[in-house]
C-alpha positions in Angstrom: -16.3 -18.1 1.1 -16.2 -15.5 -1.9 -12.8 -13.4 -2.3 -12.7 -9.8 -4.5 -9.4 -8.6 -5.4 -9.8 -4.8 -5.6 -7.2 -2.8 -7.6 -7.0 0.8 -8.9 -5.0 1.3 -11.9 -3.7 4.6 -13.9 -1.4 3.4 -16.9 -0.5 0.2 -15.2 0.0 -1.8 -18.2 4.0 -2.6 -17.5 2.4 -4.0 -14.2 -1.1 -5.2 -14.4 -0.7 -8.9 -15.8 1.7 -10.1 -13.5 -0.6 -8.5 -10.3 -3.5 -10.3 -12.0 -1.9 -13.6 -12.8 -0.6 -14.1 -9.3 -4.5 -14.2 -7.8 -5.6 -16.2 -11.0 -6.2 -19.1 -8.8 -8.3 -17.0 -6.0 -10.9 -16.2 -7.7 -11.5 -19.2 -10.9 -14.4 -21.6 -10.5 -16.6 -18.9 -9.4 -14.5 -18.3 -6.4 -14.4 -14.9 -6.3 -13.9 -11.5 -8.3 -11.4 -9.0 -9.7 -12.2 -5.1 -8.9 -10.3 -2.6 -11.1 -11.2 1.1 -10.5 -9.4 2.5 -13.6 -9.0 6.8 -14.0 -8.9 7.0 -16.9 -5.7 4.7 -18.4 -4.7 5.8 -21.9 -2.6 2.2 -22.4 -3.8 -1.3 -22.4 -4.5 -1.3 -18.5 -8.3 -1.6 -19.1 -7.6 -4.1 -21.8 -5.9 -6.5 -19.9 -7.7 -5.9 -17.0 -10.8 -7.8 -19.0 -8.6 -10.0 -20.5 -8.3 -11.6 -16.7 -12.3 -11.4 -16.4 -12.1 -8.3 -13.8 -15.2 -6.1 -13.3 -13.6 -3.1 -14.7 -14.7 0.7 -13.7 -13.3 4.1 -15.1 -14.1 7.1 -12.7 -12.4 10.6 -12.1 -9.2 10.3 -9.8 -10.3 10.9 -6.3 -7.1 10.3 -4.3 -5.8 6.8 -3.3 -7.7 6.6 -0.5 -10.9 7.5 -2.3 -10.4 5.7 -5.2 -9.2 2.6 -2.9 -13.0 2.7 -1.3 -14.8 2.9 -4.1 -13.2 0.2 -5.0 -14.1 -1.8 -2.0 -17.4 -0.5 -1.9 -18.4 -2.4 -5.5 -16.2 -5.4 -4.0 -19.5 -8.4 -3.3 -17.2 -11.2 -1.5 -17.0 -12.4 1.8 -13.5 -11.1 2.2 -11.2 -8.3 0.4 -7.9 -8.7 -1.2 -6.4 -5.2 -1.6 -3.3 -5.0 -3.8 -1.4 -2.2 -5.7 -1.0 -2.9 -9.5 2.9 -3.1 -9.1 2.6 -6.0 -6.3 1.9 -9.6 -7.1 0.9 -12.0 -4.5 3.4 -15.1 -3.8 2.6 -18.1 -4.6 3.0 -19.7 -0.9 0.7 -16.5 0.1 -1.9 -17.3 -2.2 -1.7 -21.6 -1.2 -2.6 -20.7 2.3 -5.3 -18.0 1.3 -6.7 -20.8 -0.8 -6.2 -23.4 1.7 -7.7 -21.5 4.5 -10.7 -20.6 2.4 -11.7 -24.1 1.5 -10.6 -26.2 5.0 -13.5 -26.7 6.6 -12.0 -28.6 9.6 -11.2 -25.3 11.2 -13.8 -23.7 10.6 -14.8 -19.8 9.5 -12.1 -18.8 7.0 -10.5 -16.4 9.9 -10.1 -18.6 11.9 -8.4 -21.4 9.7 -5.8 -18.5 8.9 -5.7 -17.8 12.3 -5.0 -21.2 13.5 -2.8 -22.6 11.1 0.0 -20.4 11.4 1.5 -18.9 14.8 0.0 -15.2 14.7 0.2 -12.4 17.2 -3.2 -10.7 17.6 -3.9 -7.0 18.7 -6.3 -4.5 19.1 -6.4 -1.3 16.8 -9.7 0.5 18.6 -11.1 -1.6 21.1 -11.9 -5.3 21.5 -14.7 -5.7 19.7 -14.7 -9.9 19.3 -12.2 -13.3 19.8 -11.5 -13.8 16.0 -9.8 -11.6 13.6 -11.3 -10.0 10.9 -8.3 -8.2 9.1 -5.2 -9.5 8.4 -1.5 -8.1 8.7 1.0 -9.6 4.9 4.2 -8.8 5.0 5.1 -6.9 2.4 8.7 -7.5 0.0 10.1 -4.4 -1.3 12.1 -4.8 -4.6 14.2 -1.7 -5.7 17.3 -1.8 -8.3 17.2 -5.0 -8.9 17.3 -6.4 -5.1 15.1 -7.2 -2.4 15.2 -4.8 0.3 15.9 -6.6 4.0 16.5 -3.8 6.1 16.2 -0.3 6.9 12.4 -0.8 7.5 11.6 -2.2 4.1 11.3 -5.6 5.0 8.8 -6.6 7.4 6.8 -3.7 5.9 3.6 -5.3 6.9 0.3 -3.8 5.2 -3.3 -4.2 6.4 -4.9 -5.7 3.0 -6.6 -8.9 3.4 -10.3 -8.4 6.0 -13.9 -9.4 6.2 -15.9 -6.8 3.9 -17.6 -3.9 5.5 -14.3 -4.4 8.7 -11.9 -2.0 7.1 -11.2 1.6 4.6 -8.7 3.4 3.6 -8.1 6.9 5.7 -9.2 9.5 3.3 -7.5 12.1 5.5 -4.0 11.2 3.8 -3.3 12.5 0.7 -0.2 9.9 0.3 1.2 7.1 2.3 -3.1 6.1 3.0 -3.6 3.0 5.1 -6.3 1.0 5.8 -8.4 0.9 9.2 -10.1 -1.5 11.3 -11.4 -1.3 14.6 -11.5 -5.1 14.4 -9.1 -7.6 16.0 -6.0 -8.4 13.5 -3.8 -10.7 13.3 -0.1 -11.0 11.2 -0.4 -14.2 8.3 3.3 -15.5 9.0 3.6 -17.3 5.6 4.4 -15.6 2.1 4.0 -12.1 0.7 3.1 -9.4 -1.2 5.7 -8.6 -3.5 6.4 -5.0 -4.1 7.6 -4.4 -7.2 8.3 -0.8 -6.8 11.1 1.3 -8.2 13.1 -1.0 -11.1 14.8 2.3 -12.0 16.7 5.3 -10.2 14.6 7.5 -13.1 11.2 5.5 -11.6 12.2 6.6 -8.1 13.2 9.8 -8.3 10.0 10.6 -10.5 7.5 8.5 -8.0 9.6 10.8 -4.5 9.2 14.1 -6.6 5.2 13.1 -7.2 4.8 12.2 -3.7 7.0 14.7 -1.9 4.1 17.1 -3.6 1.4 15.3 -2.2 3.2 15.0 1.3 3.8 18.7 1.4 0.0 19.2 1.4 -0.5 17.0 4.1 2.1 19.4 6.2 -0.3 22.8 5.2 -2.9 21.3 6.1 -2.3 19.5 9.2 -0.2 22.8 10.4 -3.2 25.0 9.6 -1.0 28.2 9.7 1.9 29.4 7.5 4.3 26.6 7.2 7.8 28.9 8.0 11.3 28.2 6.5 12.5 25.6 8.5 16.3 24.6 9.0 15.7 21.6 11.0 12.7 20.4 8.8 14.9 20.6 5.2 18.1 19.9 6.4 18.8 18.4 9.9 14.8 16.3 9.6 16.6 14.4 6.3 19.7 14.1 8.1 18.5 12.3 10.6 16.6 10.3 9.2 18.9 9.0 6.8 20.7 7.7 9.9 18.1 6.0 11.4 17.0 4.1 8.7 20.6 3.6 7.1 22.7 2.9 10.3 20.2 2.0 13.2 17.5 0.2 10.7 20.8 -1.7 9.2 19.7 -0.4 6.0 24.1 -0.8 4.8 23.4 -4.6 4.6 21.4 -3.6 1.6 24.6 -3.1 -0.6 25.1 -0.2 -2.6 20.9 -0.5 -3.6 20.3 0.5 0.5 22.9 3.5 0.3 20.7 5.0 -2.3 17.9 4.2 -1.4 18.1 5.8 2.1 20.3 8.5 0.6 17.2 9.9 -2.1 14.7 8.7 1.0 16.4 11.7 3.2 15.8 14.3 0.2 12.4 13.3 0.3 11.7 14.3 3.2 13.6 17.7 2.6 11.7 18.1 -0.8 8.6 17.4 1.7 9.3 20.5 3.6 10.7 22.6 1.5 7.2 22.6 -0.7 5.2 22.8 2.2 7.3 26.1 3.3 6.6 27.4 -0.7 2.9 25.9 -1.1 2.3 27.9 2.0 4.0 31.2 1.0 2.0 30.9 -2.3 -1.2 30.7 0.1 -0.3 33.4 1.9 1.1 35.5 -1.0 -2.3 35.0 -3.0 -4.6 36.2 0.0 -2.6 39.6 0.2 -3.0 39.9 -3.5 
């Protein structure tokens, strides 16, 4: 069983080592192979990414979820590793990929993963077959200096590890993209991926403003009309679900790193809505023109 580790970078050097180091072991001996789709880094990102052996490929930025496949389509192993230049994965995580891979008493890689830890299996489209063929990692979100246990940021369970050719990125979302599968999945109950996220209110702040943008596209064009001034959407939307996620989610246990997190969460969404409502009045205003 081969492994690739597919990346896309952009000025990732503050982040790119430690994502590299943590699947060191994966992929040495021959093992397996590091993807980095690169857009054109003006820091060491491309230069490190060598350093650590990794097929290394500069294109134009496409979007995530387009830049994510392209990625995966110049990935040759067995199975794909997808990870986000500011995650790293832990070192029990990467023991039981490793161990699964190479324990040939259980079988086909899937189903040593499968077997060796209690997992809950589902169907996203369909059964199409017994064994899984994309797996579910829990995902640790680190923000301010803790690591988040509540509010929905901890189980936040990605679809990243699956058999090549079983799973893409939906190129339909602009921001927030996940991958697909219309394979069976199942949830690897042992280590993480550790999100390294926001280490700075500035970082957050900047990274919500950057994808509020890209979310209010998403609204225009999934509303396919003018988006109208909306109360409820910028103000009571927010509101809400600062509650949910603060009060109901138990995002308070978090400390004072939950409160504002949730707190600049809830202006997200309102910058969300409020550039959709000027995006489309910009539309509309340059058609009359």
């Amino acid at each position: 069983m081969t492994l690739s580790i597919v990346i896309i970078t952009h000025n990732e050097e503050a982040n790119l080592s430690r994502a590299l180091e943590s699947v060191r072991q994966l992929v040495s001996d021959g093992k397996g192979e590091i993807i980095v789709v690169d857009s054109g880094s003006t820091d060491r990102t491309v230069e490190i990414a060598k350093s650590f052996g990794a097929k290394v490929f500069v294109e134009e930025w496409k979007g995530f979820a387009a830049q994510k496949n392209s990625a995966i389509d110049k990935a040759t192993g067995d199975w794909i590793l997808s990870l986000d230049a500011d995650e790293e994965v832990s070192v029990d995580l990467a023991a039981h990929i490793k161990r699964a891979a190479t324990d040939v008493d259980h079988g086909p890689f899937e189903w040593a993963l499968a077997s060796a830890f209690t997992t809950r299996f589902e169907d996203l489209r369909g059964d199409v077959g017994l064994l899984p063929l994309a797996f579910w990692i829990t995902r640790r979100n680190y923000f301010l200096g803790r690591w988040l246990e509540h509010g929905g940021y901890y189980p936040d369970r990605k679809l990243r590890l699956f058999a090549r050719g079983s799973a893409r990125f939906d190129e339909s979302r602009a921001v927030h993209e996940d991958a697909q599968t219309n394979r069976r999945t199942a949830i690897i109950k042992v280590g993480a991926l550790l999100h390294h996220s926001y280490p700075t209110l500035s970082d957050y702040i900047e990274h919500m403003n950057r994808y509020s943008s890209l979310g209010a596209e998403m609204v225009v064009a999934e509303a396919n009309r003018k988006v109208r001034f909306s109360v409820i959407d910028i103000v009571l939307r927010p509101l809400a679900t600062f509650v949910y996620n603060y009060f109901f989610r138990l995002g308070f246990l978090d400390g004072r790193e939950g409160l504002l997190l949730h707190l600049y969460h809830a202006v997200y969404v309102s910058w969300k809505y409020a550039k959709a409502w000027e995006l489309s009045r910009k539309s509309t205003d340059q058609m009359s023109s």
